[in-house]
C-alpha positions as CSV (number, residue, x, y, z in Angstrom):
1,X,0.0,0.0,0.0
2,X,1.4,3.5,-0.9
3,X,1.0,5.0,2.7
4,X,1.2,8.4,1.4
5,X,-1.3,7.8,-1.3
6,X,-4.2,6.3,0.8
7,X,-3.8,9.7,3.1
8,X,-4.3,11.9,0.0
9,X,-7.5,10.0,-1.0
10,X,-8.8,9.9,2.3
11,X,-8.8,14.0,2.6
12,X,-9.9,14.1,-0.8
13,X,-12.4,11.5,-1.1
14,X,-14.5,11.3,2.1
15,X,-13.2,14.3,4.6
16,X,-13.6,17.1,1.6
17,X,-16.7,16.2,0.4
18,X,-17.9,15.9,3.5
19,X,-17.9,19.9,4.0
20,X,-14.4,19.8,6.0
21,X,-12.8,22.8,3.8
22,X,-11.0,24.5,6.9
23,X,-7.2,24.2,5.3
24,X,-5.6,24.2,8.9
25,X,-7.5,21.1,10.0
26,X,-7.0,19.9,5.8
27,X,-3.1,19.9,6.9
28,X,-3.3,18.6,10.2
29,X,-4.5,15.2,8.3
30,X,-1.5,15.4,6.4
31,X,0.8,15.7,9.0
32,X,-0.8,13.6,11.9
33,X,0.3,9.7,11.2
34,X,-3.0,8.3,11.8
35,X,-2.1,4.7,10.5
36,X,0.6,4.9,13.9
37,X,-3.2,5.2,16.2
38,X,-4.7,2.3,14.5
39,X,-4.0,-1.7,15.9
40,X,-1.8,-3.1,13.7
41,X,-4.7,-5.9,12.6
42,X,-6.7,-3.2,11.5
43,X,-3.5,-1.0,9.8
44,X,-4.2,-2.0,6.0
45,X,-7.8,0.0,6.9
46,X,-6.6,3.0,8.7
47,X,-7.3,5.7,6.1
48,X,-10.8,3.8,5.4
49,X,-14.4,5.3,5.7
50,X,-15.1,2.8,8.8
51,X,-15.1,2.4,12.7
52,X,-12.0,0.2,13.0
53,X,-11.9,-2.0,16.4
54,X,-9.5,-0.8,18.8
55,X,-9.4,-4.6,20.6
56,X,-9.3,-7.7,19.5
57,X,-13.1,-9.5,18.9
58,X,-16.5,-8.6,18.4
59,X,-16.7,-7.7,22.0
60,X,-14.9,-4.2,21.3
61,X,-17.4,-3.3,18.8
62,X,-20.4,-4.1,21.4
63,X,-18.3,-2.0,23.6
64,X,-18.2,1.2,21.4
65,X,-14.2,0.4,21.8
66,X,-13.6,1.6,18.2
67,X,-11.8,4.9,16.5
68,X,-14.4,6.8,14.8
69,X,-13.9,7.3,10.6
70,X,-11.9,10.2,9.7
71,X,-14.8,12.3,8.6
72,X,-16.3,12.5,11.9
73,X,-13.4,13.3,13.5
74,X,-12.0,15.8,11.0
75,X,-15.9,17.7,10.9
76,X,-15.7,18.1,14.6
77,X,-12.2,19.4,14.4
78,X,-13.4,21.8,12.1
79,X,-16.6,22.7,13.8
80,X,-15.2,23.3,17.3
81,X,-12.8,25.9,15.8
82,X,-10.3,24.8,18.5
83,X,-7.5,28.2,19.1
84,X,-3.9,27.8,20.5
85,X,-4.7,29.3,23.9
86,X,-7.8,26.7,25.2
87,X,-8.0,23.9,27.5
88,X,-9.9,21.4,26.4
89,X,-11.0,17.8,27.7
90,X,-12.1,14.8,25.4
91,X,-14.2,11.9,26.6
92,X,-12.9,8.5,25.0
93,X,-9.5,8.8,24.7
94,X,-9.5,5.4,22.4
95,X,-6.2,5.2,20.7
96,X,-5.4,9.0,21.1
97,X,-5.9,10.0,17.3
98,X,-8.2,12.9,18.2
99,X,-6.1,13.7,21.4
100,X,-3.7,13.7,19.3
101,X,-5.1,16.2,16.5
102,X,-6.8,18.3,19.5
103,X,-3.1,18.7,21.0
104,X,-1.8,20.1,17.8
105,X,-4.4,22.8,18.0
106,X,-5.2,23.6,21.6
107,X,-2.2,24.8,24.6
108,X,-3.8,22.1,26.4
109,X,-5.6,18.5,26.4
110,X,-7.5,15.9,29.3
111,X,-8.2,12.8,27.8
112,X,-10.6,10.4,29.9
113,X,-10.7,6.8,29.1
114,X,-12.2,4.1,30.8
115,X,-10.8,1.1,29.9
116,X,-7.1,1.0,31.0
117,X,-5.6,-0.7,28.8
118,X,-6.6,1.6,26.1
119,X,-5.7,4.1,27.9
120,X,-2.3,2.6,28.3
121,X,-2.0,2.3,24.4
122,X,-3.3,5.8,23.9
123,X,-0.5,7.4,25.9
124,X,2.5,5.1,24.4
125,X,0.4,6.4,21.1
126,X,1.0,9.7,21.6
127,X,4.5,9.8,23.5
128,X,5.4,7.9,20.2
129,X,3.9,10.5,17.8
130,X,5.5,13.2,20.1
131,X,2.5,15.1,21.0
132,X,3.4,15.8,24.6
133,X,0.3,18.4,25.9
134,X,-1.7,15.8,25.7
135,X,-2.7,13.9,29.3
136,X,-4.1,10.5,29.1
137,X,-6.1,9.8,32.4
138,X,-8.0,6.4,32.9
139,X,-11.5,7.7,34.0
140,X,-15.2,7.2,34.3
141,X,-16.2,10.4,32.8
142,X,-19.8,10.3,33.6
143,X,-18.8,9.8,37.3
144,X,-15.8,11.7,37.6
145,X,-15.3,15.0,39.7
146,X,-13.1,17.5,37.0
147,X,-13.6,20.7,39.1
148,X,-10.8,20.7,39.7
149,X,-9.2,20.4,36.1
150,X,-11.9,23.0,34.7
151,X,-13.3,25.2,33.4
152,X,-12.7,24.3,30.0
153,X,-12.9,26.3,26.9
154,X,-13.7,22.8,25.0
155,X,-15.1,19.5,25.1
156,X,-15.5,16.9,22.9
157,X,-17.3,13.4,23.2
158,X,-15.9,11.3,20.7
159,X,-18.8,8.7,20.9
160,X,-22.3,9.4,21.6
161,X,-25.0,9.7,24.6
162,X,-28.6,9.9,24.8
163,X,-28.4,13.7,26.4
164,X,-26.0,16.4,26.8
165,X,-24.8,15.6,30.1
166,X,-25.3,18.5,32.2
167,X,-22.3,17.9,34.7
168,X,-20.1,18.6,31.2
169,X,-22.1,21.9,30.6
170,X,-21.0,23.0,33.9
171,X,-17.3,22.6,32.9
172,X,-17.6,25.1,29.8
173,X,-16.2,28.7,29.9
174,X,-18.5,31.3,29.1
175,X,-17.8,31.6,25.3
176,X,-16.4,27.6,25.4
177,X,-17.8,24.9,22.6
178,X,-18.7,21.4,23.5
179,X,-19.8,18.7,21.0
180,X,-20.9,15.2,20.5
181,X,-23.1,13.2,18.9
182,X,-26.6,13.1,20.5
183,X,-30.0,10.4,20.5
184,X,-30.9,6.9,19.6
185,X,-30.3,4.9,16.0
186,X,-30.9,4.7,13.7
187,X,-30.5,8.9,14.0
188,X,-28.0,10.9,15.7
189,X,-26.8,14.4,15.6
190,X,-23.6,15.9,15.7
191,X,-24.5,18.5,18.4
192,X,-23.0,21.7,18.9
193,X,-23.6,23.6,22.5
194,X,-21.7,26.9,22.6
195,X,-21.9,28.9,26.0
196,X,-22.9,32.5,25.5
197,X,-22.9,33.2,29.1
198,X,-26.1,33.9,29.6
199,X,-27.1,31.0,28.4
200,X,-26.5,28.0,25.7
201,X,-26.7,28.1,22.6
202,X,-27.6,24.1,20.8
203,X,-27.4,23.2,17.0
204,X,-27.3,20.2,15.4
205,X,-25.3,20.8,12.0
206,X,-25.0,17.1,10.9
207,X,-25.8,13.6,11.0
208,X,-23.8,10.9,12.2
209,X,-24.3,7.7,14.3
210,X,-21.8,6.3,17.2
211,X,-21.3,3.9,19.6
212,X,-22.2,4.9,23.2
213,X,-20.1,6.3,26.0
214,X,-20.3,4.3,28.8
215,X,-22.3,4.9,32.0
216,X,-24.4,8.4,30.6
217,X,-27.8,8.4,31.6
218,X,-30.2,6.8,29.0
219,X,-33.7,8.0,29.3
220,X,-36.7,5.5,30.6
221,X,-37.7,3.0,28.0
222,X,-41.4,2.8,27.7
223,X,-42.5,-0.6,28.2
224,X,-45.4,-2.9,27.8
């Protein structure tokens, strides 16, 4: 495979088209190795429109253990308009790709996993690619206390939950950006809260579906 090749047509072919024009984050594809963040059973795939499996089994798919395709990642890159000075913290660490292309924009990154090995391989990931404002901590985000780490200027969820949790809404900075991808298949919305102080302001620019976050509330079932 022509490593160099299979990066080109990825930007061109699936992350353009998909209304990623911002050249900064365009360049940032180019440069961050993202076949280095991918398991090396799934490295023949890692430029591939596809959720590739971050462990062994179908069991890491059930789990949501999986790195979102490059589209998603690259749109919400784009849409979050990360700046040098913010702080930002990401729910799902994963392999670190997206901690990784966060890092390279932002003077700061929090990464929460839960599972600890991936967390494990998400910090070698990044110590290896040389991204080194990046802090891998293995976490239950729903559950965890980050007062002390905020307030942040973003967050990103890189999987999805039923609601906006509002314990991650109390982390933003007035003017800060948080998005993930909110609701129930076989719809889900990219969602888009921006803190305007006085209030929050919630849109929903695109569609997209992906595997849950563990331990966020889900909302009461109705049953028979």
């Amino acid at each position: 495979m022509n490593v160099e090749q299979a990066r080109f047509n990825m930007i061109e072919q699936q992350i353009r088209p998909w209304d990623v024009l911002d050249a900064r984050v365009l360049e940032l594809l180019a440069v961050v190795r993202r076949e280095e963040f991918v398991p090396p059973a799934h490295r023949a795939l890692a430029f591939a429109d596809l959720e590739l499996p971050l462990k062994p089994g179908e069991a890491a798919v059930v789990a949501g253990q999986v790195m979102l395709p490059p589209r998603v990642e690259a749109r919400m890159l784009q849409d979050l308009q990360v700046a040098k000075h913010e702080k930002v913290l990401e729910v799902g660490a994963g392999s670190g790709f997206m901690a990784a292309l966060l890092g390279h924009r932002a003077q700061r990154v929090l990464s929460l996993e839960i599972d600890t090995e991936l967390a494990a391989t998400a910090r070698a990931n990044l110590q290896r690619a040389g991204v080194l404002n990046v802090e891998v901590r293995q976490q239950d985000a729903a559950h965890a206390d980050l007062s002390a780490d905020g307030p942040f200027d973003v967050i990103v969820l890189s999987g999805s939950v039923a609601d906006v949790p509002e314990t991650l809404l109390d982390l933003l900075k007035p003017g800060g950006r948080l998005m993930g991808i909110v609701g129930d298949e076989p719809v889900m919305r990219a969602t888009l809260v921006q803190h305007a102080g006085n209030g929050m302001i919630v849109t929903q620019p695109w569609d997209c579906n992906a595997p849950r976050l563990l331990h966020f509330p889900e909302p009461e079932r109705f049953r028979f």
